[in-house]
N, C-alpha and C positions, 0 to 999 in steps of 0.2 A: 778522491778525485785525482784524474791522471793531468796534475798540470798544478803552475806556481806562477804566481804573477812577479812578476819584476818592471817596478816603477822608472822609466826611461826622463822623464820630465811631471810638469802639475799635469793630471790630466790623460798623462800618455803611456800605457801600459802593455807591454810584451805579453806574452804569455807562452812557459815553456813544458810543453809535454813531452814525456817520456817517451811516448810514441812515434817511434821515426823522428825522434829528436823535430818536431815540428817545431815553429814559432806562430802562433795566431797575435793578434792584434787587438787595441783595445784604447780608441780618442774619444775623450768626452768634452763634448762643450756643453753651453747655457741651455740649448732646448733638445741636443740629443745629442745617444752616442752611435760612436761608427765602430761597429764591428769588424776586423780585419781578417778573414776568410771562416773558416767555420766545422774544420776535421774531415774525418775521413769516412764516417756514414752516422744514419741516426743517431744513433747512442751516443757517438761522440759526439756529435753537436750538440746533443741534450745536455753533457756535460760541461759543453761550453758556454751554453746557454744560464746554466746553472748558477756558473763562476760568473758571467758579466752579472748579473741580475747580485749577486753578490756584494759588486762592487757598486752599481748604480740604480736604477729605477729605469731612469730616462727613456722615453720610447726608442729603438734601437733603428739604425740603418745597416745593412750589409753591404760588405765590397768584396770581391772575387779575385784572386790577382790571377787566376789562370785554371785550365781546365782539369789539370791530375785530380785524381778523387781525395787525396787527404787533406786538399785545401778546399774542395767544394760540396763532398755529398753531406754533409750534416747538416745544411742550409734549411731544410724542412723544422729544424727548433725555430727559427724565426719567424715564426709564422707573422703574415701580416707586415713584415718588415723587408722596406725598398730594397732590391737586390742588384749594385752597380756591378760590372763588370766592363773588359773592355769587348766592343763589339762582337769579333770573332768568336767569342769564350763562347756563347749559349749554344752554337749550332759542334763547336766542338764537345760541350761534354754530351751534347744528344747523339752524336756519331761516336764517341769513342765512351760509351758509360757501359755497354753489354761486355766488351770485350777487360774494359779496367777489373769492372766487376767480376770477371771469372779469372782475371789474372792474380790478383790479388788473393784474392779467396782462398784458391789454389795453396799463395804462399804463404796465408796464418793458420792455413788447416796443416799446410808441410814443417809449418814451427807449432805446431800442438797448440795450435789458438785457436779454437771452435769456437769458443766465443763471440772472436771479432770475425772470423771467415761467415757463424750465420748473419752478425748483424749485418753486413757489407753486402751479403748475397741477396740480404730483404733489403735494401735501401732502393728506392730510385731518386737519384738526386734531382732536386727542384732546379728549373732555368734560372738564370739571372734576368729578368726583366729590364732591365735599364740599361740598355748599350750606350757605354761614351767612348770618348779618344778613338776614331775609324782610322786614324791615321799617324803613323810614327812619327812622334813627335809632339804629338796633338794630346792636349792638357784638359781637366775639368774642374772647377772648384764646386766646391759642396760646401754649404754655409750649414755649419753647426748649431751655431746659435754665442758670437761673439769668439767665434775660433772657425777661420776656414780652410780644411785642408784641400788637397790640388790632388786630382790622380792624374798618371801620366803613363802613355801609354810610348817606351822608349824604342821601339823597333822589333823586329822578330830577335830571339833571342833564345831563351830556355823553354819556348814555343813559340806562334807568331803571334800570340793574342795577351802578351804577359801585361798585368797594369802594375804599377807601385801607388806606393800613397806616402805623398810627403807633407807634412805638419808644418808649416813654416816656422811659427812663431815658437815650435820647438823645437826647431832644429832635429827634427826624427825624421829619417825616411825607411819605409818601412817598402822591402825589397821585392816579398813571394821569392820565388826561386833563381831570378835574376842574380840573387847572390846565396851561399850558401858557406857556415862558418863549422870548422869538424872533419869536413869532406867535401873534397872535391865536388864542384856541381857536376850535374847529372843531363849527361846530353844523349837522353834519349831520339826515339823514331822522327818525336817533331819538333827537336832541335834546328837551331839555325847557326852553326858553329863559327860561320865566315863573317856574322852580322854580330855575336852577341857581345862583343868587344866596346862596338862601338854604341850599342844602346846601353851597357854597363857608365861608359862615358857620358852619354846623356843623363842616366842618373846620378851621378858623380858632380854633375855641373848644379843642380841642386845645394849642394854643398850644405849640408847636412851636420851635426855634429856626431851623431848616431845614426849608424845605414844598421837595421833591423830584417836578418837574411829569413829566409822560411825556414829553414833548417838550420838549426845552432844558435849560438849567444849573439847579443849583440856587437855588433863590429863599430871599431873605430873607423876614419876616413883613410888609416893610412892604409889598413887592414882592408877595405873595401877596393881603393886604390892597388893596392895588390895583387886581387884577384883579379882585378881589370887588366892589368899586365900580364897577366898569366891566359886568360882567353884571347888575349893580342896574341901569343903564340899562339894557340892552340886557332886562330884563323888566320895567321900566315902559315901555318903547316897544312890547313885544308887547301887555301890556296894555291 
């Protein structure tokens, strides 16, 4: 199995794949758990699907933090299970999933991955049904069952529709690509490079003991604090 879990608190669990060094997610409370994004097409989600079923039973909820394919098209393993995202996310991975999908494809057929370029090329990734946080800044809690986590949807940032998920009572906030530990983030087509500074600081005000990036290990608060300094330049220089 392409992945390893790493215990962040009781309950709260990373999950680190080799693949694109992704980070997927993984909070259980009393009567379910919350899946934290879900790979990058069927297969992998099957895989993912595999490992949480591993760790729990619990019927499962999903959450989305954004529209790239390696954190959303493997959502079809869940079948049956709620799929939160922030608002924006459904209508972008329907606009941008023909073109991810041949972009991608392209680059694990040009790294000698047939493999992953056919799964990818069969995938259509499933919508997220459940739209929350319409507005930056704008919060939801989801009651687990004696653990409720908060998604927050901090502004346009490493797309306009990014959500986080933060844990309170363990101190984990868990980023998507808002943050990324390894390499530098990634400010692609639907970046917003002059805002994402300051939605990195709205996640930051959580105050977290663990910020959990999508890409890389888990980051301390100074280390997250860091890279928030660092996209301050990089939107006074857009500026």
């Amino acid at each position: 199995m392409d992945g390893r879990w790493v215990e962040l608190a009781d309950g709260v669990l990373a999950r680190r794949h080799t693949e694109l060094d992704l980070t997927t997610g993984l909070v259980l409370g009393r009567d379910r758990a919350l899946v934290i994004d879900t790979r990058g097409d069927d297969a992998q989600g099957a895989e993912l699907a595999a490992a949480v079923r591993s760790v729990t039973a619990l019927p499962v909820v999903v959450v989305i933090t954004h529209a790239h394919f390696d954190h959303c098209f493997g959502t079809s393993a869940f079948p049956g299970s709620p799929v939160y995202a922030q608002a924006g996310c459904a209508a972008a991975i329907d606009v941008t999933a023909p073109a991810q999908r041949a972009q991608w494809s392209r680059h694990y057929r040009d790294h000698d991955d047939a493999a992953t370029a056919d799964a990818l090329a069969a995938t259509v990734p499933v919508l997220p049904g459940m739209p929350v946080c319409p507005h930056p800044g704008s919060s939801y809690p989801l009651d687990l069952g004696g653990r409720t986590v908060r998604f927050l949807h901090p502004g346009p940032a490493h797309t306009g529709h990014d959500l986080a998920v933060h844990v309170p009572d363990a101190g984990v906030s868990f980023a998507g690509d808002l943050l990324e530990n390894g390499a530098p983030p990634s400010f692609g087509p639907d970046a917003h490079p002059r805002h994402w500074a300051d939605a990195v600081a709205r996640l930051l005000a959580c105050d977290a003991a663990i910020y959990v990036p999508g890409h890389g290990d888990p980051m301390t608060p100074d280390e997250a604090t860091a890279q928030q300094a660092d996209l301050a330049e990089v939107a006074r220089a857009a500026r």
